[in-house]
C-alpha positions as CSV (number, residue, x, y, z in Angstrom):
1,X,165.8,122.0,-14.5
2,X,165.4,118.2,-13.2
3,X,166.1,115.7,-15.1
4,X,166.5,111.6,-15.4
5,X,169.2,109.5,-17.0
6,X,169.2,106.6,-19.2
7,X,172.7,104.5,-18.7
8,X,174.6,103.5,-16.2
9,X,178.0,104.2,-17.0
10,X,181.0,106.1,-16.2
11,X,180.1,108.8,-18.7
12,X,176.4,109.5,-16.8
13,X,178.1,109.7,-13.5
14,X,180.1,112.6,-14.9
15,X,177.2,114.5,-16.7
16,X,175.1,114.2,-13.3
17,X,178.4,115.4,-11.8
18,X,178.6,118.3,-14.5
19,X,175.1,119.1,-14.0
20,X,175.7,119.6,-10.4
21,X,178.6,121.5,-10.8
22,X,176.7,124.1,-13.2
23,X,173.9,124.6,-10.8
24,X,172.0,124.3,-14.1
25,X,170.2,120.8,-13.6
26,X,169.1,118.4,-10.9
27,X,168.9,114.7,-11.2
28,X,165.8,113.1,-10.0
29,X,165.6,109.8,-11.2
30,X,167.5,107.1,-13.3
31,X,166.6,103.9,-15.4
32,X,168.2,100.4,-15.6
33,X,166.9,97.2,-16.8
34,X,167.9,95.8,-14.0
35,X,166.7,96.4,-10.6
36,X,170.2,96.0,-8.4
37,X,172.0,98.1,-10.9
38,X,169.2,100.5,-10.8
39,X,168.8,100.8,-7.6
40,X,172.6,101.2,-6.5
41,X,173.1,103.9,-9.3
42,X,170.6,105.8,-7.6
43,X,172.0,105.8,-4.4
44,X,175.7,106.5,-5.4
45,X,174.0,109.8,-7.2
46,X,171.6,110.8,-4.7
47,X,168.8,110.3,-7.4
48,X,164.8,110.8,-5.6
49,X,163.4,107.4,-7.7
50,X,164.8,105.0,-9.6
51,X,162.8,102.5,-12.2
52,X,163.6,99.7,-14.3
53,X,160.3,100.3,-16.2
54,X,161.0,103.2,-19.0
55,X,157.6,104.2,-19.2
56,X,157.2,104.7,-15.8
57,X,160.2,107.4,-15.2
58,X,159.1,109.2,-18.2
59,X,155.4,109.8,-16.9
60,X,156.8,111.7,-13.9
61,X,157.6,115.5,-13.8
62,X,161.1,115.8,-15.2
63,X,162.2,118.2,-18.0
64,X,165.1,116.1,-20.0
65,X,166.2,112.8,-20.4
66,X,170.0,112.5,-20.6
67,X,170.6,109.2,-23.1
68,X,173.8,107.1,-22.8
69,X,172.7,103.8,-23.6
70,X,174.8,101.8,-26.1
71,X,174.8,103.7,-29.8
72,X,172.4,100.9,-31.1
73,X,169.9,101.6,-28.6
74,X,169.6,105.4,-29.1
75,X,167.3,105.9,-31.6
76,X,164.8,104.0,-29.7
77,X,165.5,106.0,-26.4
78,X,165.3,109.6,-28.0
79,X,161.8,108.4,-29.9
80,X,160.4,106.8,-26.9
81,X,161.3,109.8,-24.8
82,X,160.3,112.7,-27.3
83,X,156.3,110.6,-27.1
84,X,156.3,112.1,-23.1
85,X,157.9,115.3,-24.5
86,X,160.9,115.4,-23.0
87,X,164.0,117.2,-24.2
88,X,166.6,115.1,-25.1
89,X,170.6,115.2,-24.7
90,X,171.6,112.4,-25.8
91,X,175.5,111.1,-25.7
92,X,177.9,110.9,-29.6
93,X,176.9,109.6,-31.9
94,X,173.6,110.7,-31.9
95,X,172.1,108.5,-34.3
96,X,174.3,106.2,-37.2
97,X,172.5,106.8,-40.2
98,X,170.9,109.4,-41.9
99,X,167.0,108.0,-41.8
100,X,166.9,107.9,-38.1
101,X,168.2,111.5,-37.7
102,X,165.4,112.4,-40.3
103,X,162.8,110.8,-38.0
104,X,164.3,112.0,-35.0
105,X,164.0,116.0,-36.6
106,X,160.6,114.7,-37.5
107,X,159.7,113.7,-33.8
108,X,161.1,116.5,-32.6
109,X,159.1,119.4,-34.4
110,X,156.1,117.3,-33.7
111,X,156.3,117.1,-29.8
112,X,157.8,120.7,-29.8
113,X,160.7,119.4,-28.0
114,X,164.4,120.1,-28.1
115,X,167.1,117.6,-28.5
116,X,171.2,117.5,-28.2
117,X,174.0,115.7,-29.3
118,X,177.2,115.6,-26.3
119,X,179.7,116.8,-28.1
120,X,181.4,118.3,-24.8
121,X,184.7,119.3,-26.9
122,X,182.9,121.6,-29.0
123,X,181.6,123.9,-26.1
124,X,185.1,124.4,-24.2
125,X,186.7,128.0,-23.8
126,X,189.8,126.7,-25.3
127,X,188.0,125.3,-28.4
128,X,186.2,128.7,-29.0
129,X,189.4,130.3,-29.3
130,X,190.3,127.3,-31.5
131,X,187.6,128.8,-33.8
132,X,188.1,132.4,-32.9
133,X,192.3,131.9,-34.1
134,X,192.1,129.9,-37.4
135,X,191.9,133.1,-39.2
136,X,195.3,133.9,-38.3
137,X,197.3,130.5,-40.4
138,X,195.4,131.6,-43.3
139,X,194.5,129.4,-45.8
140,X,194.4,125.9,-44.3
141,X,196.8,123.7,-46.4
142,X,196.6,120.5,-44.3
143,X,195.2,119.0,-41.0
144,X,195.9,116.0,-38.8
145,X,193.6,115.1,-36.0
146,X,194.1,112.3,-33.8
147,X,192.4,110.4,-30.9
148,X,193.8,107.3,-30.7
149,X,193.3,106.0,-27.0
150,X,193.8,102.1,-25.9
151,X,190.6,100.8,-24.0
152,X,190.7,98.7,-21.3
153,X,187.8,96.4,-23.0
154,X,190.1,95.6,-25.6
155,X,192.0,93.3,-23.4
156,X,188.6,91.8,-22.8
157,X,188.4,91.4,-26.4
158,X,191.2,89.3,-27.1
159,X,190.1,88.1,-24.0
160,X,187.0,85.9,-26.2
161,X,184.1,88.2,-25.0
162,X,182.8,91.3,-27.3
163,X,182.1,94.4,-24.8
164,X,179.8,96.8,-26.7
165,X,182.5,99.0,-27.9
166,X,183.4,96.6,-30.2
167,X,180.2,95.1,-30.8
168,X,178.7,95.7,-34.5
169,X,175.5,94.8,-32.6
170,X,175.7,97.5,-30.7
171,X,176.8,100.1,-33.1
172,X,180.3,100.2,-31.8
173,X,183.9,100.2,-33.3
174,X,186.9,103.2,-33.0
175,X,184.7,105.5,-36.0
176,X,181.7,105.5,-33.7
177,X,183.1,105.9,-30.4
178,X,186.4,107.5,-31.2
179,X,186.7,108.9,-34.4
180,X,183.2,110.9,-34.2
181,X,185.5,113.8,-32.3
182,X,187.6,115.1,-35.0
183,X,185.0,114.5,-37.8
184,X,182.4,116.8,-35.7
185,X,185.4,119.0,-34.8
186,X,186.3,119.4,-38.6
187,X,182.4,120.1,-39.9
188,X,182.3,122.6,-37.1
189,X,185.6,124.6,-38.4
190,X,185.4,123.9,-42.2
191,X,181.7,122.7,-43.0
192,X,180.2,120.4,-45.2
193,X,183.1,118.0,-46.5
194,X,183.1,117.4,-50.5
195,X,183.9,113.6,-49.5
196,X,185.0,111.1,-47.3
197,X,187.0,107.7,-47.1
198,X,187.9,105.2,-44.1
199,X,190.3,102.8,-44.5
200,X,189.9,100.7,-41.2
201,X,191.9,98.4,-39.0
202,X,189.6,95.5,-39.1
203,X,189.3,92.8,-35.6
204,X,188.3,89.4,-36.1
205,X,184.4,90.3,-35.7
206,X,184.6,92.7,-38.3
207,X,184.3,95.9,-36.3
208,X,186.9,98.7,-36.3
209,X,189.3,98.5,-33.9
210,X,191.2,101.4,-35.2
211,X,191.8,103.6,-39.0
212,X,192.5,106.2,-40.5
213,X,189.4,108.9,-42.3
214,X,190.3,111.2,-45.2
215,X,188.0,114.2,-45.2
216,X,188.2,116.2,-48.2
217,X,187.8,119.6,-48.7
218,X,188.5,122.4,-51.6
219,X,192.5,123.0,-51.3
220,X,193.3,120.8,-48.3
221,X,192.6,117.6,-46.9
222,X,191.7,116.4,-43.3
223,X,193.6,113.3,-41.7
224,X,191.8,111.7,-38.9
225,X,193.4,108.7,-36.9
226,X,191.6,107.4,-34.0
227,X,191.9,103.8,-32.6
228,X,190.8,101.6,-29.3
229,X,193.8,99.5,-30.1
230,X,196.6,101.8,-29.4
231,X,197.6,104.3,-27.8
232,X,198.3,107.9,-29.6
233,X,201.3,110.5,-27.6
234,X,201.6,112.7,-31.0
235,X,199.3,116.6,-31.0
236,X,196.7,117.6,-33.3
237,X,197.3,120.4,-35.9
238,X,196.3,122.5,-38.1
239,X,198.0,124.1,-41.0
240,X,197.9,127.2,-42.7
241,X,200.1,129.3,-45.2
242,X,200.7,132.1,-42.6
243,X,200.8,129.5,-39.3
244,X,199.9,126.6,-37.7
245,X,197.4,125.7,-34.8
246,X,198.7,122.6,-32.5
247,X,196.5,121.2,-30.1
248,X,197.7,118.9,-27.0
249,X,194.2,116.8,-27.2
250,X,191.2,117.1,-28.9
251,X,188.2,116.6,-25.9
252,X,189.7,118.1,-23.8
253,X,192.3,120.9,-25.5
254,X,194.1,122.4,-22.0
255,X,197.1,123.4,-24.7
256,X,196.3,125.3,-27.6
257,X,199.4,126.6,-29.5
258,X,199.7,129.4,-32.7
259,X,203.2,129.3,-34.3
260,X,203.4,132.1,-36.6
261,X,205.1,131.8,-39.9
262,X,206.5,135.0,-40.2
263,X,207.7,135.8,-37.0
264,X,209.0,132.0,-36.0
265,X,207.2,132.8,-32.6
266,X,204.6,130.3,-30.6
267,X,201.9,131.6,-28.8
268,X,200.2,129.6,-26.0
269,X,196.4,130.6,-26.1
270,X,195.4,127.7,-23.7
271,X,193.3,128.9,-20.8
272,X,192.2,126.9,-17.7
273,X,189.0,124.9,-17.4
274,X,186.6,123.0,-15.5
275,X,188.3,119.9,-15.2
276,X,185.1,118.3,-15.8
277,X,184.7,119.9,-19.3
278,X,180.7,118.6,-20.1
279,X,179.8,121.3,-17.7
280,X,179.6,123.5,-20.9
281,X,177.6,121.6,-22.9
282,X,175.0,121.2,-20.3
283,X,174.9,125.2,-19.4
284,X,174.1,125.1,-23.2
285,X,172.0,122.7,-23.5
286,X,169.7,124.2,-20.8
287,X,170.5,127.6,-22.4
288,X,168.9,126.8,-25.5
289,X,165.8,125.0,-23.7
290,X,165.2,128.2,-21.5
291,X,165.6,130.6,-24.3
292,X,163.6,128.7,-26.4
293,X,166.1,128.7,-29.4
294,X,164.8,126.8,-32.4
295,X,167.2,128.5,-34.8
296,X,170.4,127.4,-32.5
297,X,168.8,123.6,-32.2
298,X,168.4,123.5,-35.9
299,X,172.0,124.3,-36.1
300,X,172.7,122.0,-34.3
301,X,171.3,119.5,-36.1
302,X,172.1,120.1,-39.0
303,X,175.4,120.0,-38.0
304,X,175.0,116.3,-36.3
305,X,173.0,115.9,-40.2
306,X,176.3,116.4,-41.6
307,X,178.5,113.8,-39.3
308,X,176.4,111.0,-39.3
309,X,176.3,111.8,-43.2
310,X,179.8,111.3,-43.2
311,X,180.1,108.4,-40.9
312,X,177.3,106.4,-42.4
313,X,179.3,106.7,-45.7
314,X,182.5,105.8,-44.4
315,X,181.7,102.7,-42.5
316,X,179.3,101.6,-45.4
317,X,181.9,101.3,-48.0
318,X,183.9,99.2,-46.0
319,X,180.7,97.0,-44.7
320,X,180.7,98.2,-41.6
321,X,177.2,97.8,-41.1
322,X,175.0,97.8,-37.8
323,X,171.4,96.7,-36.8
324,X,169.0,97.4,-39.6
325,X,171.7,98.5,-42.2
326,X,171.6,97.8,-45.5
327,X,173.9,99.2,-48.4
């Protein structure tokens, strides 16, 4: 499949790299508002064209647009992109409230076109048999997830200038960027949540530079800790009455570790990877688009219905509010 990007960053030169490496997908053009960025993205990725005018790239032949624009800016991406009928995989979060995921679902049935949210740790080998073990620890007691990972831009933070990662304006803060992992890793295990409740680390601007999210489920809660402002060394785990799942990371998981109750006895069930772990997500992705697959992509969304659910309501009740908001 060809297709063209939308973003500049780090995180597109490793999904054109992933798509590459799957055989799956070819890059042909990229877009930047500016011309000399534009134009030296292209060449470091060996794209065919590159534009600075949106409409341009998406009148030529290409059969997805991959989205990694700041968060703010997504919505408008994936609905300008959906009008050429395109399919869409677009970066986490997706969307950040629940009215422009409606729309989005809307646009998509209408253009009869197929849209994705990246959420490369959910497609891994070693998170399937995350999802194929839980059975074995039983009923699930407790959980603690963490991503908690210093950014660099934070020095440029207290620095005086406000990258977008900590930008309300651009829909940024450690929820958004960080803490979106284990809340779509714990709607993917357990489902819907009853509730949820953020108590945030607050900056100076008001955005999130790190906190902590209770998700609440019938007979166990889910503690998630991610922050921008720190940096995390302690695993992920699971509880259950007969065991207990530890994880070394969360996006990637390279260890994945079942002690058993009974027997006192840990099992590694870790297996190796593609170091460049989106390469499942896009075989997926382009899975779903060549097999037609409206009941997976309605999954799908439905499970990204349910996280930016949760995320909207979290950030909301502590005024957390981006572009257009209101509470």
């Amino acid at each position: 499949m060809k297709f063209s990007t939308i973003g500049t960053s780090w995180i597109t030169k490793s999904f054109i790299a992933a798509a590459n490496q799957s055989g799956k997908a070819n890059l042909t053009s990229v877009y930047s508002r500016s011309e000399e960025t534009a134009k030296k993205f292209a060449a470091k990725n060996a794209a065919q064209k590159w534009y600075t005018n949106l409409d341009a790239m998406l009148e030529e032949d290409t059969d997805f647009v991959y989205i990694a624009s700041p968060n703010s800016m997504h919505f408008e991406h994936i609905v300008k992109c959906m009008e050429y009928k395109k399919h869409i995989f677009c970066e986490k979060p997706m969307v950040y409230t629940r009215q422009q995921l409606d729309e989005i679902k809307t646009q998509a049935k209408k253009h009869s076109v197929f849209i994705f949210e990246g959420y490369r740790h959910l497609f891994s080998p070693n998170y399937k048999m995350l999802k194929s073990t839980l059975p074995k620890v039983g009923q699930v007691r407790s959980v603690l997830l963490q991503f908690i990972q210093y950014s660099s831009r934070y020095d440029a933070y207290k620095g005086g200038s406000v990258p977008n990662v900590f930008s309300k304006e651009f829909a940024g803060g450690a929820l958004m960027d960080l803490g979106v992992y284990p809340l779509s890793m714990a709607i993917d295990l357990f489902g819907e949540p009853k509730d949820v409740a953020y108590f945030p680390v607050l900056l100076s601007n008001g955005i999130d530079g790190s906190g902590t999210l209770i998700v609440t489920y019938d007979g166990f809660h889910v503690t998630i800790m991610c922050s921008k402002i720190a940096q995390g060394t302690i695993p992920s785990e699971i509880h259950g009455e007969n065991g207990t799942l530890t994880m070394d990371h969360l996006a990637p998981i390279q260890s994945l570790q079942l002690y058993d109750l009974t027997s006192k006895e840990t099992q590694e069930l870790g297996q190796t990877q593609h170091d460049l772990d989106m390469v499942y997500e896009v075989e997926a992705f382009v899975k779903m688009i060549e097999a037609n697959d409206s009941s997976y992509h309605d999954w799908l969304l439905e499970r990204s219905r349910q996280v930016v659910d949760g995320l909207e309501k979290a950030r909301k009740e502590q005024r957390i509010l981006f572009p257009g908001d209101s509470v």
